[in-house]
C-alpha positions in Angstrom: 79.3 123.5 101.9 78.5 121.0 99.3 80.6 122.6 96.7 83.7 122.7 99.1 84.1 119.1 98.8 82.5 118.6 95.4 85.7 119.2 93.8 87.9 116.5 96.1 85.5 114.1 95.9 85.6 113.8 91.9 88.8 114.2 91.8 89.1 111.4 94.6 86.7 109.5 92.3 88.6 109.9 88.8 92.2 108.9 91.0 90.5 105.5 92.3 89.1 105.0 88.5 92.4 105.4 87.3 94.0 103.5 89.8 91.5 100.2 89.1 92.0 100.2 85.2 95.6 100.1 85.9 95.1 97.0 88.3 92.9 95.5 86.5 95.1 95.9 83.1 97.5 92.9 84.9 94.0 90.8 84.1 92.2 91.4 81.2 94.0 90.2 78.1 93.7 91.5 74.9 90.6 94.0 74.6 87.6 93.1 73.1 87.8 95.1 70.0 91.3 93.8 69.3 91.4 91.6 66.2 94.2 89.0 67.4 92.5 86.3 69.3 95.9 83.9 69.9 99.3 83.0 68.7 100.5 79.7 68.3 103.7 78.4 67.4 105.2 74.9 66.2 108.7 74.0 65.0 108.2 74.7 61.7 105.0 76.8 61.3 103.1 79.9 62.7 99.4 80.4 62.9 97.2 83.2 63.8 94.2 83.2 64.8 91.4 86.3 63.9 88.4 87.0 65.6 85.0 86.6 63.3 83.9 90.0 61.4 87.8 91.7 61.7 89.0 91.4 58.4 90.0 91.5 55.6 93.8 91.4 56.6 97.1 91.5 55.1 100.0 89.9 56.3 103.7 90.7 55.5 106.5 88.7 56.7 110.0 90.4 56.6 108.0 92.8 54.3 106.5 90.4 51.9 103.0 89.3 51.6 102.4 86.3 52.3 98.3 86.2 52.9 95.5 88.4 51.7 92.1 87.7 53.1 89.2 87.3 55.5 89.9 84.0 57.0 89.9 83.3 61.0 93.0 82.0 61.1 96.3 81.4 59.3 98.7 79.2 59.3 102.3 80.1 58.1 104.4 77.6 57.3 107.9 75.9 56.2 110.0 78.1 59.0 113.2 77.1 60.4 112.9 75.8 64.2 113.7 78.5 66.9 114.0 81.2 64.4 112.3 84.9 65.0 110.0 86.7 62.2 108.3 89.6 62.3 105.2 90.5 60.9 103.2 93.4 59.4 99.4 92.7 60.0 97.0 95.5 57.9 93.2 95.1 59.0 90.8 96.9 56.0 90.3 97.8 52.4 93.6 99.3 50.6 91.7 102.5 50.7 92.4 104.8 53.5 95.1 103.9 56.3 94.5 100.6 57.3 95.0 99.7 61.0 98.6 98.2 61.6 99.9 95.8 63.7 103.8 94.4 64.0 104.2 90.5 65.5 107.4 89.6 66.3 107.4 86.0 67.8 109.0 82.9 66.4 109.0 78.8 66.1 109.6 76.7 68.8 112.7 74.7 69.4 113.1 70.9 68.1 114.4 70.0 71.5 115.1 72.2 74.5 117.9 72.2 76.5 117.0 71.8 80.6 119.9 74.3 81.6 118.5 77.2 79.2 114.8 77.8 80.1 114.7 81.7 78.8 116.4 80.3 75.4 114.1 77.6 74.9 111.2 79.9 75.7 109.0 81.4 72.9 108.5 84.7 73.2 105.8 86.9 71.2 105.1 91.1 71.5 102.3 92.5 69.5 102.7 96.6 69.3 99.7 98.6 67.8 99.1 102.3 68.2 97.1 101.5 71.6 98.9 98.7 73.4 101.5 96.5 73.7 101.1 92.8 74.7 103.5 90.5 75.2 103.1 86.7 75.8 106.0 84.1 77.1 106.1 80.3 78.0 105.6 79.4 81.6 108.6 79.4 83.9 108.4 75.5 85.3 108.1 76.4 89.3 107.6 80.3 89.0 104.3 81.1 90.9 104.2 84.6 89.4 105.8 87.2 87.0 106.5 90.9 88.1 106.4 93.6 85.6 108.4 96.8 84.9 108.0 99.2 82.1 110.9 101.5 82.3 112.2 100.7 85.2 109.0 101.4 87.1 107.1 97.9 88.3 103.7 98.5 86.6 101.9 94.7 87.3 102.0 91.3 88.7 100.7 88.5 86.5 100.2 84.8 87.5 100.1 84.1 83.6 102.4 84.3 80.9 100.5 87.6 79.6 100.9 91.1 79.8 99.1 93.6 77.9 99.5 97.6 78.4 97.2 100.0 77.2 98.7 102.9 78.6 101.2 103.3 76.5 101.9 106.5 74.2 103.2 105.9 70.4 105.9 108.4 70.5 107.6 106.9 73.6 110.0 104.3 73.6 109.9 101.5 76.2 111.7 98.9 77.9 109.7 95.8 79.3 111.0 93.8 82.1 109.8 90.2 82.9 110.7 89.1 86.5 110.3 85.7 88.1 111.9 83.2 90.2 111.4 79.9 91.5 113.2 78.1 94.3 116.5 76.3 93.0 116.1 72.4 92.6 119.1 71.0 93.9 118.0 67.6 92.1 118.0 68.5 88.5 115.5 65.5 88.2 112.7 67.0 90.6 110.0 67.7 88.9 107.7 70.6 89.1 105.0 68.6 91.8 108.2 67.9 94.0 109.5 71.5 94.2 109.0 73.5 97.6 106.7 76.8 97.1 108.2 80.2 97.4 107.2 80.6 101.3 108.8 77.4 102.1 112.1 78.1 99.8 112.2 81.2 102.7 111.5 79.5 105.5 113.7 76.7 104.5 116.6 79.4 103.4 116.4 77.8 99.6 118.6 79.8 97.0 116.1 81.3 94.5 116.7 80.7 90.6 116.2 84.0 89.0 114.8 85.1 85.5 114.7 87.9 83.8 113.3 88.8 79.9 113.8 92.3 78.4 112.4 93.6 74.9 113.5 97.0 74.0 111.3 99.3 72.0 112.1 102.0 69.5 108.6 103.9 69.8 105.6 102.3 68.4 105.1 105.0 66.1 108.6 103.9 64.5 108.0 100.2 64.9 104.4 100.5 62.9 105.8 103.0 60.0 109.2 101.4 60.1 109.3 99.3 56.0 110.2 96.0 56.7 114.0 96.1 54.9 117.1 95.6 56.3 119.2 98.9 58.0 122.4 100.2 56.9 125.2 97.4 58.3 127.0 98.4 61.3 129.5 96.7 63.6 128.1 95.2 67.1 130.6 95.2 69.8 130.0 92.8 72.8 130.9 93.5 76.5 131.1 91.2 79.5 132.9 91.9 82.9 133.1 90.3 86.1 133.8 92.1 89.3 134.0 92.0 92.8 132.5 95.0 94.1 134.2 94.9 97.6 138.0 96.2 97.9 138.7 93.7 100.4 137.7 89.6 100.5 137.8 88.1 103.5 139.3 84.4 102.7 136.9 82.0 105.3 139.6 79.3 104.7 142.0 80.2 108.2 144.6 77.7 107.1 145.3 79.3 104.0 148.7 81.9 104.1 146.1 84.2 102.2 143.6 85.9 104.7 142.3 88.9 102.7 142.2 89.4 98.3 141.8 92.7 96.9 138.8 93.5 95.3 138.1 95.9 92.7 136.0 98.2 94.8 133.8 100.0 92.5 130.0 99.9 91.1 129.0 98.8 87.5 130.5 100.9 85.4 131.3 99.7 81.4 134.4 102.0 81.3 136.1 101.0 84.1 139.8 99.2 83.6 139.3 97.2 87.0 137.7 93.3 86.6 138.1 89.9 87.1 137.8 88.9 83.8 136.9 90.8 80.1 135.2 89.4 77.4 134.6 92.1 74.3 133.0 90.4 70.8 133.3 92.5 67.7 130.8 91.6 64.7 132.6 93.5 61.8 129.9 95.6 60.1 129.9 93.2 56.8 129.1 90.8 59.1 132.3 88.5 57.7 134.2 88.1 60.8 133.6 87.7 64.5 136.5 88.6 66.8 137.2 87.5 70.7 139.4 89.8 72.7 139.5 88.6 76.2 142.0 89.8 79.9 141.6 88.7 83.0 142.4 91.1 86.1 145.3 89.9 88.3 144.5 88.0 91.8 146.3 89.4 95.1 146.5 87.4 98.1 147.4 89.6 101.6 148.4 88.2 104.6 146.5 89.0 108.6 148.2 92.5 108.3 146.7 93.4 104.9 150.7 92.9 103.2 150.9 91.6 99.6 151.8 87.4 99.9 151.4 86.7 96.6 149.7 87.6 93.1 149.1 85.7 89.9 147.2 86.2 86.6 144.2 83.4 86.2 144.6 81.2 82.9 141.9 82.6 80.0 141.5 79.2 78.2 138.4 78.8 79.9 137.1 82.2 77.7 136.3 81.0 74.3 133.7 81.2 71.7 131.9 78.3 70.2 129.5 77.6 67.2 130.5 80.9 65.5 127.8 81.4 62.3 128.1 83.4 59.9 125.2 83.9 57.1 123.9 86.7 54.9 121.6 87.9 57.2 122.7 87.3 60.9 125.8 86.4 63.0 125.6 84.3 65.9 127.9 82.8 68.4 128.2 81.4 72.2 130.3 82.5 74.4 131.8 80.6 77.6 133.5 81.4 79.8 134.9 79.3 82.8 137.8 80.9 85.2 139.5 79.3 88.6 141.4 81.5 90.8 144.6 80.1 91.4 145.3 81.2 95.0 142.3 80.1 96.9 140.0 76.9 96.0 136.5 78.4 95.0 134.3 77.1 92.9 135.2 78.7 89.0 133.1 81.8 87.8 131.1 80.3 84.6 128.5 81.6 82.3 127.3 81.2 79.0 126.3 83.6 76.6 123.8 82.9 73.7 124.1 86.2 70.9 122.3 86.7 67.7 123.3 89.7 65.6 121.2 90.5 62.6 121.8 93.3 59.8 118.5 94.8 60.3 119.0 95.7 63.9 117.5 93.4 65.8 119.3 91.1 68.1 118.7 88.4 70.8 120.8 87.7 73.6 120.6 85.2 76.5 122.7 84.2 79.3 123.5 82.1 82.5 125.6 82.6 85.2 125.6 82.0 89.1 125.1 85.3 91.2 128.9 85.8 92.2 130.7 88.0 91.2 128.6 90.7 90.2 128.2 90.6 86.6 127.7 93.2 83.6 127.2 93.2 80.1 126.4 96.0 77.7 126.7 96.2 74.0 127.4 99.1 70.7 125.9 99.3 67.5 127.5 101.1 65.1 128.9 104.6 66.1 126.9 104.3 69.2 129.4 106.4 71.4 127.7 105.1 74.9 126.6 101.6 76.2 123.9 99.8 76.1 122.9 98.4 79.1 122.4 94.6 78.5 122.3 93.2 82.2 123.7 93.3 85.6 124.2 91.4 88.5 125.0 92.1 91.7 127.2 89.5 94.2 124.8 87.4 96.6 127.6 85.8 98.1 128.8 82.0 96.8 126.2 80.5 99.5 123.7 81.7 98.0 125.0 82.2 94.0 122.0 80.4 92.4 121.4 80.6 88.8 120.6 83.9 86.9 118.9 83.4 83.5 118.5 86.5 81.9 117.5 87.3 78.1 117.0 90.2 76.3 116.4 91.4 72.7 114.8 94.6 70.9 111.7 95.5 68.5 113.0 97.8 65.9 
């Protein structure tokens, strides 16, 4: 009788062991044995700080070495503001294989902008054969931070801190950091003065979303992977706005237009139907950045669904601004303001932050209200397929608080 159950009881036993280490992973920070005590960041420098007994280290920066020693902390310094490095961190004598560590964080801004919190923030993931951490700024008004690895939500965190030790080094991953907070409709209300997320429900508040990605080659690629710039490709840039619907109801009974056609599909990169287009091309020598825009036509119906009237919106408001070009990188903003010419709504804006480098890597944020639904993807080189970036779906113009979103890869 006793061995009938012996078997489901251990196994019972090993599941609920399993299933506390993985809740209590959203807690503990970085292990005990790990060498990295903190990372801090200024405008112009970078310091790390060792725990006692861990060294000697080495530490490369874009693959050269920049510090050689046994110290508890170090500080690297002279960096551009709001610029991203990556560093190689080997821990032991040169004899042997030395444990490796890659940092990729970067200095903090000179001034941040109020409108473009994920831009602003500092981000820093630290990948070694065992874990992979990753630290943010706080959200101002975000009570807590959902996480998803792959898609699948794998912890909650009420600080800006995530560390996962069940990971496997020959796996690639895609982290997602969720929060939102309710919107301030006073842009000077500050962070004592907002309402909590229960009363931003109660009170029907719009929520402010955000949401950070960091893409991952494997981490046995991203440890081995020489520090040296990649073979330069071209980056293509996509951005489409849609309505998902294939009919619009217009709210506005005076207006000769009661119903406008919608494109009635689902996110889909290929697809010829939009509002609006916005494709960016970064030619592979990096020398020239190129806009090609379209905007989908408008169709206003009448009570019986017949065709009244149909116009093509104006693309002036699709432009790009502060277009650099340098040896290493490419960089631009994108805006993009459209009014539809039939019906007075409020114009579909966004803003797109992009930074292209030769090596690989690149960092991308944006902002845009939550209508229409919204989808960006990008190519690298002869990358047949899209890269998801981000979408959006339509939560209806009541409702269409901001969307923040960033993303960017570790190579």
């Amino acid at each position: 009788m006793v061995r009938r159950y012996l078997i489901p009881f251990i196994s019972f036993i090993g599941t609920t062991l399993v299933m506390i280490g993985k809740k209590f992973q959203t807690k503990i920070a970085y292990p005990k044995s790990f060498p990295i005590k903190a990372v801090e960041q200024a405008t112009n420098e970078i310091i790390f700080y060792f725990k006692g007994g861990k060294g000697p280290f080495r530490i490369y920066r874009e693959g050269r070495l920049i510090y050689e020693g046994a110290d508890e902390a170090f500080r690297d310094s002279e960096l551009a503001a709001e610029t991203t490095y990556l560093y190689t961190i080997e821990i032991g004598t040169r004899r042997g294989s030395p444990e490796r560590l890659k940092v990729q964080t970067s200095t903090a801004a000179e001034s941040k902008e109020l409108e473009n919190v994920l831009k602003n923030c500092i981000q820093t993931t630290i990948i070694s054969r065992s874990l992979v951490a990753m630290e943010w700024e706080p959200i101002e008004g975000a009570e807590e931070y959902l996480i998803y690895r792959n898609g699948k939500r794998i912890g909650k965190v009420e600080e800006p801190i995530f560390v996962d030790r069940w990971v496997r080094s020959q796996v690639e991953y895609t982290y997602r950091v969720y929060a939102e907070r309710p919107l301030a409709l006073d842009q000077d209300v500050d962070h004592g003065s907002r309402v909590t997320k229960k009363e931003a429900k109660e009170q029907n508040v719009a929520m402010e979303k955000f949401q950070m990605t960091k893409v991952l080659d494997s981490l046995e690629e991203i440890l081995n992977a020489e520090d040296r710039p990649l073979e330069k490709k071209e980056w293509k840039f996509l951005y489409k706005t849609f309505v998902s619907k294939n009919w619009i109801k217009n709210l506005d009974h005076t207006s000769p237009y009661r119903y406008f056609k919608g494109e009635g599909r689902s996110f889909d990169p290929s697809s010829e139907a939009y509002r609006s287009m916005s494709e960016i091309v970064v030619t592979a020598d990096g020398s020239e950045i190129k806009l090609n825009k379209d905007i989908g036509k408008t169709k206003g119906y009448g009570m019986l669904r017949k065709l009244k009237g149909e116009v093509v919106p104006s693309d002036d408001g699709i432009f790009l601004e502060e277009v650099e070009i340098e040896k290493e990188k490419a960089s631009f903003v994108l805006r993009h303001s459209v009014e539809d010419p039939l019906v007075e709504l409020p114009a579909v804006d966004y803003q797109v932050w992009a930074e292209f480098f030769q090596s690989g890597y690149y960092d991308i944020t944006g902002i845009h209200e939550q209508a229409p639904n919204h989808e960006v993807y990008l190519k690298h080189g002869i990358q047949r397929s899209w890269t998801t970036l981000h979408q959006s779906k339509d939560e209806g113009r009541e409702l269409a608080a901001p969307m923040h979103w960033r993303m960017s890869n570790f190579k």
